[in-house]
N, C-alpha and C positions, 0 to 999 in steps of 0.2 A: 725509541725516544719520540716523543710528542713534539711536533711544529708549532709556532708561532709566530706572529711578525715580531710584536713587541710582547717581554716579558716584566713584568714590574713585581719587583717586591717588597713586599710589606703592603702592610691594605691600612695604614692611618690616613690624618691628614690629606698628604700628598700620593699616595696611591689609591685611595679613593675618587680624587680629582683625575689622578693620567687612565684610569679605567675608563671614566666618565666619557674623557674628551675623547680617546684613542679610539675606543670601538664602537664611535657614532659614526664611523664609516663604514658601511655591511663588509666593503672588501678586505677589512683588516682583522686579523684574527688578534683577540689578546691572552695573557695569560697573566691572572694576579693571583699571586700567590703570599700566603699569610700565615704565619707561624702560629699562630693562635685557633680557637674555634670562631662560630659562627655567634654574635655576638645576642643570643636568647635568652640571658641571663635576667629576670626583669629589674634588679639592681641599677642595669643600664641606663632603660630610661625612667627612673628614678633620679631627679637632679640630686638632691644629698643623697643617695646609695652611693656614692664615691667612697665615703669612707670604710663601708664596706670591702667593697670592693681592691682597695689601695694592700690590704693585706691578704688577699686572695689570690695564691700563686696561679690559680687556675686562670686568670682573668689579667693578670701583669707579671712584666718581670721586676724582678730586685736584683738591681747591679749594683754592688760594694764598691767603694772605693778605697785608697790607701787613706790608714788613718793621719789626722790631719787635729791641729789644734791642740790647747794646753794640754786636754784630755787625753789625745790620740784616739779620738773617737772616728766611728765607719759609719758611713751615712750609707744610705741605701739608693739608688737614683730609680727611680718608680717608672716604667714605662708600660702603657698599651699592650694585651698579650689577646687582641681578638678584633674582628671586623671592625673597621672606626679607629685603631688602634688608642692611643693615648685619648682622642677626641670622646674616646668609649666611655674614659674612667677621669679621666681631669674634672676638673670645677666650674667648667663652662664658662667662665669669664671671657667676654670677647672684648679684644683689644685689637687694634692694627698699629700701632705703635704712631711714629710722627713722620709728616711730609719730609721732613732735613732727615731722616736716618735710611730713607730711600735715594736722596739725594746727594749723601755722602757716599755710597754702594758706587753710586755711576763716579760720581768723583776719584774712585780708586780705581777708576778704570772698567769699567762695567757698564757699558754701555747697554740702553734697555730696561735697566733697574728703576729707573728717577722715578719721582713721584708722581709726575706729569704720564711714566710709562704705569704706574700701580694702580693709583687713583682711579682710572678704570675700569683696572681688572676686580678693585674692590668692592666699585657699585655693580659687576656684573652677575658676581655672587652672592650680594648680599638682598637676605629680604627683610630688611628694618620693619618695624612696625611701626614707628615713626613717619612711614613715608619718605619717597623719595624727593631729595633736595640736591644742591652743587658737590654735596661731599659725604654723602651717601646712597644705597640702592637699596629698591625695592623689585619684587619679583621675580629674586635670582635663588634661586638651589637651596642655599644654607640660612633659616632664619634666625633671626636676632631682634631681643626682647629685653624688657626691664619687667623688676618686678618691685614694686613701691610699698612703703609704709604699714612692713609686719611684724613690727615693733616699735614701740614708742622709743626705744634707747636713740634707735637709728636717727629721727629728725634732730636729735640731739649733736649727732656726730653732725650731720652737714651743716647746722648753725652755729655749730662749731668753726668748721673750717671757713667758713661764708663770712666769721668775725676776724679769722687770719688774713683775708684778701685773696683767698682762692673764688673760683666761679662758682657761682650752681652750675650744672647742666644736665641735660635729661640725655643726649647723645655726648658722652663721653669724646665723639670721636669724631667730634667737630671741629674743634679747634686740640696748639700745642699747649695753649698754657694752661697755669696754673688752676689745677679746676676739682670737685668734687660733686658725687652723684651716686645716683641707685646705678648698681654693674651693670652693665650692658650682658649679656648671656644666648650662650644658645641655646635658648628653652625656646617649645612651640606647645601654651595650650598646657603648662605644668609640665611638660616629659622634656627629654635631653633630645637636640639633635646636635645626634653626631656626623663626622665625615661620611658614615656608611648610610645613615638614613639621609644627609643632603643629596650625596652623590653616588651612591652606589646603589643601594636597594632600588630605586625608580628604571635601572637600568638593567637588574641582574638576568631579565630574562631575555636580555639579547643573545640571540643563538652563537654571535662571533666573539662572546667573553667569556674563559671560562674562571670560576672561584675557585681556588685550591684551599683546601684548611687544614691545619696540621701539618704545616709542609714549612719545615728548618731546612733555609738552603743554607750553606757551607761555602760554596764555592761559583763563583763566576766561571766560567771556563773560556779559556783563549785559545787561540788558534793563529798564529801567523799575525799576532800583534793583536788580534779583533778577537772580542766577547761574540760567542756563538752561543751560546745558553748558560743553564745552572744546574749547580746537582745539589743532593741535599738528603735529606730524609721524610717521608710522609708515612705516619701514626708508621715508625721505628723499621719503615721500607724502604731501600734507595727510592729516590726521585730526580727524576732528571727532561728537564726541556730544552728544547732547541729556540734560536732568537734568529729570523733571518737575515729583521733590522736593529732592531737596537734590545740591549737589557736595559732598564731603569731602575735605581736603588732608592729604595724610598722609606728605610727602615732607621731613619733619626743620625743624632749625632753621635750616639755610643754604638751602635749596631750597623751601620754603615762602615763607619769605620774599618772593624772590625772583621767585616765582609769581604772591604778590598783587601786588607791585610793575608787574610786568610788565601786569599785568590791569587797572593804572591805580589801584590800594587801597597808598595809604601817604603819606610827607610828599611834601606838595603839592609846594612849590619844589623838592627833590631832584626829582622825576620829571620835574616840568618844564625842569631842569636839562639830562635824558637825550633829552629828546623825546616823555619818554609822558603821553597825553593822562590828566587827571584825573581819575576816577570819584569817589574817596572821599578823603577830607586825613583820613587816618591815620599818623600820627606817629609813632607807637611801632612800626610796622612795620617790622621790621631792626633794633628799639634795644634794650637790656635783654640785650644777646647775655651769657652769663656761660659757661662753658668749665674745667674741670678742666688748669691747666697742672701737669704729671707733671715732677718730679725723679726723674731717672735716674742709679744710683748701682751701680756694678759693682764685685763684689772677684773678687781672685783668689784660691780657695782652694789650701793649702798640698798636700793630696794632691789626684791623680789622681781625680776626684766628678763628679760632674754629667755633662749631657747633651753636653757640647760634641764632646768625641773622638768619639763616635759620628755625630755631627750636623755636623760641619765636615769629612768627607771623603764623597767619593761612594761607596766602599765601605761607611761605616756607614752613609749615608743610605740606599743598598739594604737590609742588613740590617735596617735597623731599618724600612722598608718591608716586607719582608719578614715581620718578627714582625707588623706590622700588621694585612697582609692575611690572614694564617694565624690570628690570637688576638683581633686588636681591643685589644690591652695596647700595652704600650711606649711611648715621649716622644712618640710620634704619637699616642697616643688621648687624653692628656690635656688640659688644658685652655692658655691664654698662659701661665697662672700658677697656680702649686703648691699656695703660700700668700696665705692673703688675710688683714686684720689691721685694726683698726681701734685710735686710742688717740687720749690728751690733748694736746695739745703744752705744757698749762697745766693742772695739779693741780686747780685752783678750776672747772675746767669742770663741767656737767650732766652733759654727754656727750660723746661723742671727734670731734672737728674734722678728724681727717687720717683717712688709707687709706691701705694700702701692699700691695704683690703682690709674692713676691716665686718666683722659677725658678729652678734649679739650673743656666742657661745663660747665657753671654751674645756680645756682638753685635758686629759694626765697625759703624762709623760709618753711621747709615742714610743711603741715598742716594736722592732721591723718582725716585716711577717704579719702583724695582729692589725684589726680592724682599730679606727679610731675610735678613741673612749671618752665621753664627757663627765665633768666636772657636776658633783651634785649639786655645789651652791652654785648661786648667779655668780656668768663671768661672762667678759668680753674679749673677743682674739683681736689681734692687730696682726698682720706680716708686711714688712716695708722690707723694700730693696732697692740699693743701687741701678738706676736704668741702664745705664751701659758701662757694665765696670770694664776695665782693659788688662786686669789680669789673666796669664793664660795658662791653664793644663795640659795636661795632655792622654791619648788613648792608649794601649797598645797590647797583645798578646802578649800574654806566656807560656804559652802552649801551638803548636799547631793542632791540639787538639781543640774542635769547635766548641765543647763543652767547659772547656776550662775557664776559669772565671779571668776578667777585661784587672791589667792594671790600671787604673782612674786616676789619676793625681789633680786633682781640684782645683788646688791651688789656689784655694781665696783669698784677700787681701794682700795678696803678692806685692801690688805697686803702691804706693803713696795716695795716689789719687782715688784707689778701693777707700784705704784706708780712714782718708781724711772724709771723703765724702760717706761712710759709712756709720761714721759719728754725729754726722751733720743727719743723717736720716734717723737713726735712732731719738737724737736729741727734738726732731723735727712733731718727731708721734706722742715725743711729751704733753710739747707745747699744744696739739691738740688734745690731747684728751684733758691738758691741766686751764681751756678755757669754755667761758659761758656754760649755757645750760647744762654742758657735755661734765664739766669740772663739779656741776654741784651731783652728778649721780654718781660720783664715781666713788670710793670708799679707799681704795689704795690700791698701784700696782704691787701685781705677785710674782710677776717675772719678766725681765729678770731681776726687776728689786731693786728699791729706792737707793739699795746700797752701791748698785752700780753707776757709778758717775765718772770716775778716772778716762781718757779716753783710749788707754788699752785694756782699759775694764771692759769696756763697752765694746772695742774691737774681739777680747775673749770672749764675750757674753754671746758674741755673732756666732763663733767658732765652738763654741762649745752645746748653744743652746738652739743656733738656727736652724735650719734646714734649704737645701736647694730649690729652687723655683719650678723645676722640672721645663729649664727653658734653654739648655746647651745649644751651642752654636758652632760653627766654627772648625769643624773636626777634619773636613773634604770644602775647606772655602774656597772661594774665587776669587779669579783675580787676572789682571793680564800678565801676567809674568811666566815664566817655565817650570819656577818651580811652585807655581799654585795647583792645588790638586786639579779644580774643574776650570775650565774657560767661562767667559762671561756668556755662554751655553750653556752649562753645565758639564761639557764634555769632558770625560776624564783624562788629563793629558797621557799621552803615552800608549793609549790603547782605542781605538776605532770602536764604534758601534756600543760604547758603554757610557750613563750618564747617570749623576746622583741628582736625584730632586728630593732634599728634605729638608731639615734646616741646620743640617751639618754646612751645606754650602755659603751661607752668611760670614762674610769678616768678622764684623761686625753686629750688635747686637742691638737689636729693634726692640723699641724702647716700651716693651710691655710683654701682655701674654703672644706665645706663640701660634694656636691653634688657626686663629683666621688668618695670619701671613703666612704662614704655611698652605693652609692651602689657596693663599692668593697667587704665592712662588709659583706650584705646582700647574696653576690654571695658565701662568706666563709660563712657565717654561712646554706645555704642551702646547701652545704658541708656537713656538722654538722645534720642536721636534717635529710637526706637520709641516714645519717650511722646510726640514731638512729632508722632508722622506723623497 
C-alpha cells in the first residue's frame, strides 16, 4: 500500500484547488485520485463542446433519480467524469453568487464563511480581464472573461431588461441587484479553463503529487475512529492508499455522499437496511440535498437570428468548426449562455430570488445519454431558476454494492415558497421577452406554450419539462451542531483525520452557478487544513 500525507479525491473543482495548495510544500507528499481519465478530449477546451460531451459516458456520469412529477419522469444529474471534473464539461458561466449568502453561512454558525472571509479568497483566484478593483481579482490562477455582441438577438435581450429596471453591467459580479449582461465565463483566448487547467496542470510535475486516473474509490478506511486511507479499484485492479494526515472528499454532492455511506458514515438503519456495517450514525448524510430545478422556455424568433442554421446542419457545424480552429471566435467559443440576468420575482424583495441564461439557440427534446441537438428553424433558449429554493431531497444507497445506482429523491417544489416563487420566475421571463425591441423579434413561444398560464400549470410545466441546474448542495452540510455532517472545518464529525470539501458541505445555496464558489470553498478550506497540520 502506497503512503501519503494527504489523500484527496475526486480532481474537479475542489480537488484541483486542495492539490494546488497542499503539495506546494516539497515536504508533503499528495495523492489525487480521479475516477475519470486525463482530460485530452479536445471537446474540452472547446467552450460549446459541452453538449457533446454531456451525453458522453466516457467523459461524465448520469445519475437517475426517482421519478418525480405529473409524468413520473427520471432526470439524469450530469456530473464531471475526468480532470477538471464538472468544471471539464459545464457551461462555463462564472458566478460567485451574493455577499448576504456567505453572510447567512456564518450566521448559522460558521464562522470563517462571511463574505468579508470570501471576498478575498475570491480576488485571489480570480483573473478578471476586467482588471482589478474593490470586488474583484486579477492575476490569480483561474481566468474570467466575457464575450460580447455575436448576435444581434442579444443586444435586444439586454434593452430589454434595461427597460424593466434591471442594470446593465459588464461584471455581473459587482454588485447584488437587479442586473443583466454578457456571462461572465471561464474562457481564456476562445478555449474553456477548467479547474485542472487553472489549478492543476501548472503544478503536475511536482515530484511530491502524484495523479491517479481511473481510480473508483469505494471506501474510506477507518481505524480506531480515524480515516487511514482508501481502497477502490484502478482500470478493474484493487487500489488502495494510505493517508498519514488527513483523506479529503472532494467528489460533489451525489458522490460524496455516497462515499461516506459506503464507508459505513450516515443514518444507521438506512445502511443497515443496505447491508453496510456501521461506523458512524450520521443522519444528515445524503439529507439537506437542495438543487436548482431550471424552467426551460424557447421562442421562435420571427427573422432568420441566432445560432441554429449554422449549428443544426453538418455543413455549418464544419464551418463554424472551421472559424474556430482558425480565430478561436464563433458560437463555438462562447459560453451555454450569452446572457446571464439576475431579478425580483417580488418588488418588496432585498435582493433578486431568480437567474435566468439566456442563447440565441435552441434544442429538440433532450434525450439522456445523447449529445444535444438543435432546432433547424430559428430559436431562442431561456433557463431561469429559483436562487435559493428551501426544498430538500435526499441521497442514499441501495446497495452496498458500489456500482449500484444512488436513490435521488429531488424533491422539487416541495415547500410553498419553491412553488410560489417558481411562478413568479417563469412569469418574470415573459415579461422580458414580451417587451421593447426583444417583443418585436419574437414570433411566439414554443415551450412551454402560450397555453401554460394556470399557476400549477406552470409549477407542472417546471416538473415536467425543466431540468436540474447541476448545482446540488447540501448532502455533508455544516453547521455547529452534532448532528451536522462536517464542522464549520469541514471535518467529518465522528471520525478524525477525514474532511469533505465540495459543495455538498453548503446549507444553504449560493445564489448562482457553482463552479467559482467551489473552488473559492476549496482554497478556504486549505486554509483550514494547513493550520490544522
Amino acid at each position: 500500500m502506497t503512503e501519503f500525507d494527504y489523500v484527496i479525491v475526486g480532481a474537479g473543482p475542489a480537488g484541483c484547488v486542495l492539490a494546488n495548495r497542499l503539495s506546494a510544500d516539497p515536504g508533503v507528499n499528495v495523492l489525487l485520485a480521479e475516477a475519470g481519465d486525463a482530460d485530452t478530449n479536445p471537446l474540452i477546451a472547446m467552450p460549446r463542446g459541452f453538449g457533446e460531451l454531456l451525453g458522453d459516458p466516457a467523459s461524465v456520469w448520469h445519475y437517475p433519480t426517482r421519478p418525480f412529477g405529473p409524468t413520473q419522469r427520471v432526470e439524469y444529474c450530469v456530473r464531471g467524469k475526468t480532470l477538471g471534473g464538472s468544471s471539464s464539461v459545464n457551461g462555463l458561466v462564472y458566478n460567485r453568487g451574493n455577499g448576504a449568502d456567505y453572510d447567512a453561512l456564518e450566521r448559522l454558525g460558521n464562522p470563517g464563511w462571511g463574505w468579508d472571509d470570501m471576498l478575498p479568497v475570491f480576488k485571489k483566484i480570480e483573473d478578471n480581464e476586467l482588471g482589478p478593483s474593490e470586488v474583484r481579482g486579477a492575476g490569480g490562477p483561474l481566468h474570467v472573461s466575457t464575450v460580447e455582441g455575436t448576435d444581434p438577438l442579444l443586444e435586444d435581450v439586454i434593452t430589454a431588461g434595461t427597460e424593466l429596471g434591471w442594470r446593465r453591467m459588464r461584471d455581473l459580479n459587482a454588485t447584488d441587484e437587479e442586473r443583466i449582461g454578457y456571462a461572465m465565463a471561464t474562457i481564456r483566448d476562445g478555449q474553456r479553463v477548467s479547474a485542472a487547467n487553472a489549478f492543476l496542470h501548472p503544478v503536475m510535475d511536482r515530484p511530491n503529487l502524484t495523479v491517479a486516473l481511473c481510480t473508483v474509490l469505494d471506501q474510506v478506511v477507518l481505524a480506531g475512529g480515524r480515516a487511514v486511507g482508501v481502497r477502490g479499484r484502478q482500470n478493474r485492479q484493487t487500489f488502495e492508499a494510505q493517508a498519514t494526515r488527513e483523506v479529503l472528499l472532494a467528489t460533489g454532492s451525489l458522490a460524496t455522499p455516497k462515499l461516506l455511506q459506503l464507508s459505513g458514515i450516515g443514518p444507521a438503519a438506512a445502511l443497515r437496511l443496505v447491508g453496510v456495517e456501521v461506523e458512524v450514525d450520521s443522519p444528515k448524510v445524503g439529507a439537506r440535498l437542495r438543487e436548482h430545478l431550471a424552467f426551460m422556455l424557447q421562442f421562435r424568433p420571427a427573422e432568420d437570428l441566432g445560432y441554429n442554421k449554422l449549428l443544426s446542419t453538418e455543413a455549418g457545424q464544419l464551418a463554424a468548426a472551421e472559424q474556430y480552429q482558425r480565430a478561436r471566435r464563433g458560437p463555438l467559443a462562447v459560453p451555454s449562455f450569452d446572457i446571464v440576468g439576475f431579478f425580483k420575482t417580488r418588488p418588496e424583495l432585498d435582493r433578486p430570488d431568480a437567474q435566468f441564461q439566456i442563447a440565441p439557440i435552441s434544442m429538440l427534446p433532450l434525450e439522456p445519454g445523447k449529445a444535444v441537438q438543435v432546432e433547424q428553424e430559428p430559436g431562442m433558449l431561456c433557463v431561469a431558476y429559483i436562487l435559493r429554493p428551501d426544498s430538500e431531497g435526499s441521497i442514499q444507497l441501495t446497495s452496498a454494492d458500489p456500482d449500484a445506482p444512488l436513490d435521488i429523491d429531488a424533491n422539487y417544489f416541495a415547500t410553498e415558497h419553491d412553488r410560489t416563487t417558481a411562478v413568479g420566475v417563469l412569469r418574470g421571463m415573459r415579461r422580458l421577452f414580451a417587451t421593447g425591441p426583444l417583443a418585436k423579434r419574437i414570433e411566439r413561444e414554443t415551450l412551454p406554450g402560450p397555453t401554460v398560464q394556470a399557476d400549477q400549470e406552470i409549477i407542472d410545466a417546471g416538473l415536467t419539462i425543466g431540468g436540474c441546474g447541476y448545482h446540488a448542495i447540501g448532502t455533508c452540510a455544516m453547521g455547529p451542531n452534532d448532528d451536522d455532517v462536517v464542522d464549520p472545518r469541514l471535518r467529518v464529525r465522528g471520525v478524525t483525520n477525514l474532511r469533505v470539501v465540495d459543495a455538498s458541505v453548503l446549507p444553504i445555496m449560493v445564489s448562482g452557478n457553482l463552479n467559482g464558489p467551489v473552488s473559492a470553498l476549496a482554497w478556504r478550506a486549505a486554509d483550514y487544513i494547513l493550520e490544522d497540520a
